[in-house]
C-alpha positions in Angstrom: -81.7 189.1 153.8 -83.2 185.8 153.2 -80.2 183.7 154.4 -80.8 184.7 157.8 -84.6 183.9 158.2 -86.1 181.1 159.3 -87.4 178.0 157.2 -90.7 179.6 156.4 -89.7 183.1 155.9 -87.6 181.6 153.2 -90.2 180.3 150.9 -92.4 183.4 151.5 -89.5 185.6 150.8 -89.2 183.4 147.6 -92.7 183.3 146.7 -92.9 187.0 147.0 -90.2 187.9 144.3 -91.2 185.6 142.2 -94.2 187.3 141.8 -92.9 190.7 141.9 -90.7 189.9 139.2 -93.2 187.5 137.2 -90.3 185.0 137.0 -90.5 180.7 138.5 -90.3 180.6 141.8 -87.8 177.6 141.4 -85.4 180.2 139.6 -85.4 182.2 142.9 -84.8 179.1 145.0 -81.7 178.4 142.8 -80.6 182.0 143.4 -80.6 181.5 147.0 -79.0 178.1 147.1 -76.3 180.1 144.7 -75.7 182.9 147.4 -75.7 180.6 150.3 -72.9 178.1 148.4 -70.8 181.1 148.1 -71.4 182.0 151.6 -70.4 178.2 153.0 -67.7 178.4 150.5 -66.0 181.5 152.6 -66.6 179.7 155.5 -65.4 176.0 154.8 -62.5 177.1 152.5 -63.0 179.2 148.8 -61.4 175.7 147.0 -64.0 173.4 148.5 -66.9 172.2 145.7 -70.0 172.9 148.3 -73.6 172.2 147.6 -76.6 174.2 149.0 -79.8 172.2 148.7 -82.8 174.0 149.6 -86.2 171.9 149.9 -89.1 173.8 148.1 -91.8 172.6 150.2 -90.2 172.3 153.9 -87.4 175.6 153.3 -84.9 173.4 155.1 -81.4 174.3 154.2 -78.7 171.0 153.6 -75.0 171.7 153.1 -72.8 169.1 151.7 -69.3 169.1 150.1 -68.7 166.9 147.3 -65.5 164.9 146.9 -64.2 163.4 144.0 -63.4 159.9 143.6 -59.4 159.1 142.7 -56.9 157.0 143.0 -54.4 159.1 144.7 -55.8 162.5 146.7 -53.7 165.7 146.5 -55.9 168.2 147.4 -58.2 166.1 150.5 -60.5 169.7 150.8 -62.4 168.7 146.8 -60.8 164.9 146.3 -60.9 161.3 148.4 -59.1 158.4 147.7 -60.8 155.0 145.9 -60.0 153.3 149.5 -61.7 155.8 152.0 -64.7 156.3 149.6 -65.8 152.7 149.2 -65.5 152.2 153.5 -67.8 155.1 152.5 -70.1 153.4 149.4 -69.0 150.5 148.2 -70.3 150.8 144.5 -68.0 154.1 144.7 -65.9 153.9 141.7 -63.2 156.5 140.0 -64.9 159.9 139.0 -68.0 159.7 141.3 -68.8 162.2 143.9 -68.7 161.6 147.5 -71.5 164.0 149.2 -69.7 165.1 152.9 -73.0 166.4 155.2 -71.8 169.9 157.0 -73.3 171.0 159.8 -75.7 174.2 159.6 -74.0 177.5 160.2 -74.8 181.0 160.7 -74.2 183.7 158.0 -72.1 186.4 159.6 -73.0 190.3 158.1 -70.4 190.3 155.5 -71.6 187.0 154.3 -75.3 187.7 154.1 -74.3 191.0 152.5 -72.8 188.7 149.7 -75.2 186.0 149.6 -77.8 189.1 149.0 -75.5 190.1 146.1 -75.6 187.1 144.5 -79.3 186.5 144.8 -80.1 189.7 143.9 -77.8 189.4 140.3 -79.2 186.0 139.4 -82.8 187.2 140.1 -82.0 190.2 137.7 -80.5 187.7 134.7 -83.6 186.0 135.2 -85.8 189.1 134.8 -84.0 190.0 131.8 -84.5 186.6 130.3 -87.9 186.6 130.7 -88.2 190.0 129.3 -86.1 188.6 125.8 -88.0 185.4 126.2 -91.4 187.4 126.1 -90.5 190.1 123.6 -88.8 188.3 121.1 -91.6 186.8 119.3 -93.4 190.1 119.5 -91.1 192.1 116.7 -93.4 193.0 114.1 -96.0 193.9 116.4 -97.4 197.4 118.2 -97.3 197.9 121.8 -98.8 200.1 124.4 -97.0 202.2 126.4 -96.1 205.2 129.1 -93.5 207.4 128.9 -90.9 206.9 131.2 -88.2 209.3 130.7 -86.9 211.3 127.5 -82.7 210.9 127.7 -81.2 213.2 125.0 -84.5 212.7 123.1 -84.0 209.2 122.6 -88.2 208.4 124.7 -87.8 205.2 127.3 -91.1 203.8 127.3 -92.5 201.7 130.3 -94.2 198.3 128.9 -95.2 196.8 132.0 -93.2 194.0 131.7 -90.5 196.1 130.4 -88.8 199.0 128.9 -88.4 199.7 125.4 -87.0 202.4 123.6 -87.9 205.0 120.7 -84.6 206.3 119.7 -84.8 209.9 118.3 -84.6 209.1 114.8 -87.1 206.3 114.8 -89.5 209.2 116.3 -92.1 211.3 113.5 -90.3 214.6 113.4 -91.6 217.6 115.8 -93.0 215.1 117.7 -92.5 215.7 121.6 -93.2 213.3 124.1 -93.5 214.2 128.3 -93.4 212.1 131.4 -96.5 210.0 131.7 -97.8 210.3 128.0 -99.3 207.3 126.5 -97.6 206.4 123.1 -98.0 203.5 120.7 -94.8 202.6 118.7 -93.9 199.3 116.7 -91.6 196.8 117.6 -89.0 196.7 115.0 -85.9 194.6 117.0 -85.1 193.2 120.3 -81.5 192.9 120.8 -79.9 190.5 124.0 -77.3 193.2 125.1 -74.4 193.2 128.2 -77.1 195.7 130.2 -80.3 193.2 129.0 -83.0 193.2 126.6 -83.1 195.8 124.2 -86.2 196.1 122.8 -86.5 199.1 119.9 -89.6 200.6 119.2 -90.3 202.7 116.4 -93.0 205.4 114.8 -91.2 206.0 112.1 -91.3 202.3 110.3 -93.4 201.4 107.1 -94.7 198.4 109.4 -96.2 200.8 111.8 -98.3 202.5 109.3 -99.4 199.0 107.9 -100.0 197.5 111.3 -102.0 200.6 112.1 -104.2 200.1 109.1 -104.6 196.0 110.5 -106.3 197.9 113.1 -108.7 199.8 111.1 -109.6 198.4 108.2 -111.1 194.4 108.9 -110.8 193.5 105.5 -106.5 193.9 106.0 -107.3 191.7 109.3 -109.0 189.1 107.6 -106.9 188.7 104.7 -109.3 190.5 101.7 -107.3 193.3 101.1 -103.6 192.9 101.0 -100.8 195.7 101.5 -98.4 195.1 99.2 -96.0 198.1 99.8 -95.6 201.3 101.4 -93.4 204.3 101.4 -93.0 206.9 104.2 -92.0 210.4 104.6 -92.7 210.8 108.7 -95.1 213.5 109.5 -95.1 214.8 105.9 -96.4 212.1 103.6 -96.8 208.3 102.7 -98.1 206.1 99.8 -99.7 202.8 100.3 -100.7 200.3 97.7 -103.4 197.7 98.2 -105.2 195.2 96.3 -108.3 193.0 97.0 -108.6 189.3 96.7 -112.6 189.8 96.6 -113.8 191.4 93.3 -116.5 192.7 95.1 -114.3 194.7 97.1 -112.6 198.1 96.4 -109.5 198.4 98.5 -109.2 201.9 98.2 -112.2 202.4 99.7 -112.5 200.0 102.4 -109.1 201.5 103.4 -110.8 205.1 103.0 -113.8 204.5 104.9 -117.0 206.7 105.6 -116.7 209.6 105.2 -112.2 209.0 105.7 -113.3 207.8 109.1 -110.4 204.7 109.0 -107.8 206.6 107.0 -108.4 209.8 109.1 -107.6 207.7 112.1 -104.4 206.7 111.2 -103.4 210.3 109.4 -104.4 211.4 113.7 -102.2 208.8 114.6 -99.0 209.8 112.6 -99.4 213.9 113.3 -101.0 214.9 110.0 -99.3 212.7 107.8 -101.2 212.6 104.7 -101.9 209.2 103.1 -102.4 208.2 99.5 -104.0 205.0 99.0 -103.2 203.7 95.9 -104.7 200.3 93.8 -101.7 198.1 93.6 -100.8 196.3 89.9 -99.0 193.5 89.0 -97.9 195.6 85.3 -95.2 197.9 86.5 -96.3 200.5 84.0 -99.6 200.6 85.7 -98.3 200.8 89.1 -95.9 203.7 88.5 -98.8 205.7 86.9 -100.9 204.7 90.3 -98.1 205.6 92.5 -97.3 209.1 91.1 -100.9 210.6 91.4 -102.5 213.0 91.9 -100.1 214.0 88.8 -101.7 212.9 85.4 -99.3 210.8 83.0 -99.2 211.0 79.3 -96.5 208.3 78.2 -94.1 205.4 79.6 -91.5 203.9 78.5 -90.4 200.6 80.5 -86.7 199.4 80.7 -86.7 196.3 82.5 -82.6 195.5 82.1 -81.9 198.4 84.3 -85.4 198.3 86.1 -86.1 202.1 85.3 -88.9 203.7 84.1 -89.2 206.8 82.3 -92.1 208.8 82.6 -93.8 211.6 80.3 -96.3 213.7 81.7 -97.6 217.1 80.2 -95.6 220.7 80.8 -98.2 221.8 83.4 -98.1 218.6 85.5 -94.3 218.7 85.9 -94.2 220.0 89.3 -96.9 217.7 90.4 -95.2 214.7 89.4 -92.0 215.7 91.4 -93.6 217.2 94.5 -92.0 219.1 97.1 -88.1 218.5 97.2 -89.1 215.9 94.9 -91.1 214.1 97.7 -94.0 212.5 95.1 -91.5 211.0 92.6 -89.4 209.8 95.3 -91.8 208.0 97.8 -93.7 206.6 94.1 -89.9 205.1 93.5 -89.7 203.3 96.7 -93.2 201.8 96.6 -93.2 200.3 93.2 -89.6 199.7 93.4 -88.6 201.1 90.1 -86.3 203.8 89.5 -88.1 207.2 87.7 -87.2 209.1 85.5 -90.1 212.5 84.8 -89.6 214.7 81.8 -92.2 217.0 80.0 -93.3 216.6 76.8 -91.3 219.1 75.3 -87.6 217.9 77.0 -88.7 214.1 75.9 -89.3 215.7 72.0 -86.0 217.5 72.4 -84.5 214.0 73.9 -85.4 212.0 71.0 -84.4 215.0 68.3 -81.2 214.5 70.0 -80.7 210.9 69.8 -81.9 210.9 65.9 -79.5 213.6 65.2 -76.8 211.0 66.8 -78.1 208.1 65.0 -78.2 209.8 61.6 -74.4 210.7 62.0 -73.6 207.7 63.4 -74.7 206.2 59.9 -73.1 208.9 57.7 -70.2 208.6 59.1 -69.7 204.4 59.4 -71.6 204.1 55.8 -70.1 206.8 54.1 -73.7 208.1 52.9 -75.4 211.8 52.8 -77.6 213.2 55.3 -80.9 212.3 54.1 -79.8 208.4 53.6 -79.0 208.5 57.3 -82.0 210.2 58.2 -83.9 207.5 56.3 -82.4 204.7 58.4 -82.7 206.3 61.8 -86.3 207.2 61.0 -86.7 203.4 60.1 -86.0 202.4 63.6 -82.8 201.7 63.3 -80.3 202.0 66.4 -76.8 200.2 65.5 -74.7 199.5 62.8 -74.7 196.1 63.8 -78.5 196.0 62.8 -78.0 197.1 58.9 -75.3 194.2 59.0 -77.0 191.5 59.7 -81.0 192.2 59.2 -82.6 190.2 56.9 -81.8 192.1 53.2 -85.5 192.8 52.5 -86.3 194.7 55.8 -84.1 197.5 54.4 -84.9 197.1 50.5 -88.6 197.8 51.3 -87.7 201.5 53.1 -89.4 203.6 50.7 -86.9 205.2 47.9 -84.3 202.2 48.7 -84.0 199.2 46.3 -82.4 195.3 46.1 -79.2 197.0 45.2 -79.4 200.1 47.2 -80.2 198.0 50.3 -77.3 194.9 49.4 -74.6 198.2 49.0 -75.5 200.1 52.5 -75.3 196.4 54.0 -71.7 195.5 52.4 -70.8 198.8 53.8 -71.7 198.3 57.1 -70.5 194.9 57.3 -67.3 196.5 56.1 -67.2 198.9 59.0 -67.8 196.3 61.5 -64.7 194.0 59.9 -62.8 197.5 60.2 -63.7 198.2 64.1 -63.3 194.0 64.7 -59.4 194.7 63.0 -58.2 197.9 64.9 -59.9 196.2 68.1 -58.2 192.9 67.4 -55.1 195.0 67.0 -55.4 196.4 71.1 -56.3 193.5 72.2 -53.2 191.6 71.1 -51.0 195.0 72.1 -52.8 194.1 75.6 -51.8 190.7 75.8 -55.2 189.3 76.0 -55.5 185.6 74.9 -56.6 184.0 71.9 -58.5 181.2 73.7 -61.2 183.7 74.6 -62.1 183.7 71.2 -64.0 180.4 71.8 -66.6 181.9 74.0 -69.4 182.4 71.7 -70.2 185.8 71.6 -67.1 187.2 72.6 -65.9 190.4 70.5 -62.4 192.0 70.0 -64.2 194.9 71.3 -65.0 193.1 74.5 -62.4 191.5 75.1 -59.7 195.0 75.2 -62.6 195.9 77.6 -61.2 192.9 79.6 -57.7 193.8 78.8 -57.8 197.1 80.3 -59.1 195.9 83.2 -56.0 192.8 83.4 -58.6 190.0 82.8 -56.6 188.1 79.9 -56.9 184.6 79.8 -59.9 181.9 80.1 -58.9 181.3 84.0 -59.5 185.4 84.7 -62.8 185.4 82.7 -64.0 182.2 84.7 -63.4 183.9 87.9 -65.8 186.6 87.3 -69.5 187.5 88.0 -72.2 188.4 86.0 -72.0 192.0 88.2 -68.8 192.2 87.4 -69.3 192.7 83.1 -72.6 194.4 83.5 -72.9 196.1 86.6 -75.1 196.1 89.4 -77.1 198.4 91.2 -77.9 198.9 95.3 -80.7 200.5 96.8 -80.9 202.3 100.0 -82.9 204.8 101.1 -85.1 204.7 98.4 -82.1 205.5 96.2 -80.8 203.5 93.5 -76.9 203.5 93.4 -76.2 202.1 89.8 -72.1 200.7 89.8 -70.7 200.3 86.1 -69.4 197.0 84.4 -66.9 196.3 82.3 -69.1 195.7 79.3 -71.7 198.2 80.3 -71.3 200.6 76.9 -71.3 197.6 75.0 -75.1 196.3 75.2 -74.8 193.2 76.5 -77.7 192.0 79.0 -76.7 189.7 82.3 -78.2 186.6 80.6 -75.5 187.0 78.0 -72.7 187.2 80.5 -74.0 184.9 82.9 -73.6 182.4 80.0 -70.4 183.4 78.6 -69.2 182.9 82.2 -70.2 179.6 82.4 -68.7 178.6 79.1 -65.4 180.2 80.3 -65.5 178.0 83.3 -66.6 174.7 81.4 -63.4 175.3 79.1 -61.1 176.4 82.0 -62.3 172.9 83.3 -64.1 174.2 86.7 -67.3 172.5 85.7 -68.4 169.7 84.0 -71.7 169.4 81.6 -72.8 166.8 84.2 -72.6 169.6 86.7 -74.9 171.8 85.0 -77.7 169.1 84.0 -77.6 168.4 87.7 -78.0 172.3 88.7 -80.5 172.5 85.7 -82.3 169.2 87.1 -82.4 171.1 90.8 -83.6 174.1 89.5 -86.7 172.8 87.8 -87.4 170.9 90.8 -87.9 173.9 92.8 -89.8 175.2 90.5 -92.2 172.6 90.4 -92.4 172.4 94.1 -92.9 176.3 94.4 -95.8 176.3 91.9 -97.1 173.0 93.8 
């Protein structure tokens, strides 16, 4: 194609793909210099190094073949000795390339045919990088597009500078696309792939939702009213939750509109799916009572170890609270972030019933007292045995009915049982081998440490090798789903400061850390801090 056309056709040919392809004009020059190299190479021998130089302005083709500079030639088609090239140069010196002029030759069929190849392929890599190049820094964004093709329901969208794609399960469901329809989707990844740019669009993405509310609300655009997070059921139902750095301003509203008139623009956008806007809160309590209306909540109770919340709300509102297939309690989870738990009045009164009942036997049975002693104690608050042991003796002599003796007798007791458990566990622990020397962690119990046995941790050096995770547990979440994985000392109350400390001791005894070590991670740490608050 353009290796057999004359000087000027060359550069028009050159000019016009360039445009047509929106890539540098210089980049199809290259190209063409490529193809006709590989065409001069099948002429003048497929082990010569040839160079095709092509003048930008003029279109004038020069071929030369480069020879390498040695001492000794072997191979005289790609290498010339020291001697020949300095007759040649005479600054020629060992490694330099000799340029050889050849004289201009005509491109037979099969030889344009490949020279077209080649020019063809590089223009095409070039295309694609441009494409990567211009997309890249556009994730995060929504585009504008036509519907190409549908292929096995996965929608090929036309960009005009390129394709992107909504695979089926980024797609709201029931939602049907044809050839030609216009569709606005958000760009969630471009990938460079073997076959080119990949760039993935999606409908289905919290970001699309927020992006489309950038577009309708002003005060989003110009920073007053933050989105802080969002949770999506496609085409059924999503929660938002916004807050407004101007007191004068209510997000909800603003987000609302006249009359709906911004919200009911994005519900068209999205098929129908419904929208609550909800004021975000900095106290989780709040927020969780914010994220599951419309339901009304009577009570919550905030655990902040195990970042769940439990959430009371009256026999009537039950089904509120959990919505359809449990679609209100779950997309109020994902938005705040907190795992909840929803129980009526009645089940939360038979819950605590329960756990007194367990209590007061827990106390008959360790302290060897009647019923209503234990129900005393369990009424007072108390949870453990470990509590009556070692509370200060006045907290339990002023319990109405008990006095200095009663309450010096139930705590002897109690410390008694403890010294009991601490004995039989001691007693397991040895029968499991487990070290002394783990006795010097502070805080370490017979109790925790068969915990470790059973589990083959049983010396100093095991202990130092494990993670906080690793004695309390984790959890992952995905999905919206929290996926809670046990510990070791999970049953036995201990929180992760606890065992991130005990860790650290085990590792300064097992000699893996110095105290200069730590000052100099404590020193780094407050650093940061300072700089972050800065």
């Amino acid at each position: 194609m353009a290796v057999s056309a004359n000087r000027l056709e060359l550069l028009q040919i050159a000019d016009a793909v360039a445009r047509e392809k929106v890539i540098d004009r210089e980049i199809v020059l290259a190209a063409m210099a490529d193809a006709i190299q590989k065409a001069a190479r099948s002429r003048y021998g497929t082990e010569s190094n040839i160079r095709a130089d092509i003048n930008p302005k003029t279109g004038e083709i020069r071929l030369q073949r480069l020879l390498e500079v040695v001492e000794k030639a072997e191979d005289y088609s790609t290498q010339i000795p020291l001697e020949l090239a300095r007759d040649r140069n005479p600054d020629a010196a060992l490694g330099d390339f000799i340029a050889d002029p050849l004289p201009p030759m005509d491109f037979g069929r099969i030889a344009a045919q490949s020279a077209k190849q080649v020019i063809v392929q590089k223009v095409r890599e070039a295309e694609r990088d441009r494409q990567f190049d211009e997309f890249k820094d556009r994730v995060g964004e929504i585009v504008n597009g036509t519907v190409k093709r549908v292929e096995y329901g996965n929608v090929i969208v036309d960009l005009g500078r390129g394709e992107g794609i909504i695979r089926r399960d980024e797609m709201i469901p029931r939602e049907n696309f044809r050839y030609g329809d216009r569709v606005r989707a958000y760009v969630y990844d471009v990938r460079r792939e073997q076959r080119g740019p990949q760039i993935f669009l999606s409908r289905t993405h919290p970001q699309f939702m927020v992006k489309l509310f950038t577009m309708e609300v002003p005060e989003i655009y110009d920073g007053i009213i933050q989105v802080k997070s969002v949770a999506r059921d496609p085409g059924s139902r999503a929660k938002i939750a916004v807050i407004s750095n101007d007191s004068s301003i209510d997000p909800v509203g603003a987000c609302v509109g006249m009359r709906g008139s911004r919200v009911q623009a994005v519900v068209g956008e999205l098929q129908g799916e419904k929208i609550d806007i909800i004021p975000w809160s900095n106290e989780p309590a709040n927020f969780v009572v914010n994220a599951l209306q419309p339901a009304e909540v009577a009570k919550v109770v905030l655990d902040e170890d195990a970042e769940r919340i439990e959430v009371v709300v009256p026999d009537e509102q039950l089904s509120l609270a959990i919505g359809r297939r449990g679609q209100n309690v779950r997309l109020a989870s994902q938005l705040t972030g907190w795992d909840i738990d929803i129980m009526t009045e009645a089940e939360e009164s038979e819950r605590r019933q329960k756990e007194f009942n367990e209590r007061t036997n827990l106390f008959m049975d360790a302290l060897d007292v009647d019923e209503m002693v234990g129900q005393v104690l369990a009424s007072e608050g108390f949870a453990a045995v470990e509590e009556l042991a070692y509370v200060d003796l006045d907290e339990i002599a002023s319990i109405d009915g008990f006095d200095e003796d009663t309450a010096q007798e139930i705590q002897t007791r109690a410390r008694e049982y403890l010294e009991k458990l601490e004995a039989e566990m001691d007693e397991k622990r040895k029968a499991l081998g487990v070290s002394d020397e783990l006795r010097q962690i502070n805080g370490m119990t017979a109790q925790m440490m068969v915990a470790l046995g059973e589990d083959g941790i049983k010396t100093i050096e095991d202990f130092a090798g494990c993670a906080a995770d690793d004695l309390v547990g984790w959890s992952e979440r995905k999905n919206g789903e929290t996926k809670k994985y046990e510990g070791l000392f999970s049953k036995l109350e201990v929180s992760r400061v606890e065992a991130e400390q005990m860790v650290v001791q085990a590792r300064l005894l097992a000699g893996w850390i110095t105290e200069a070590d730590l000052a100099a991670e404590a020193e780094e740490a407050a650093e940061d801090e300072t700089e972050q608050e800065a």
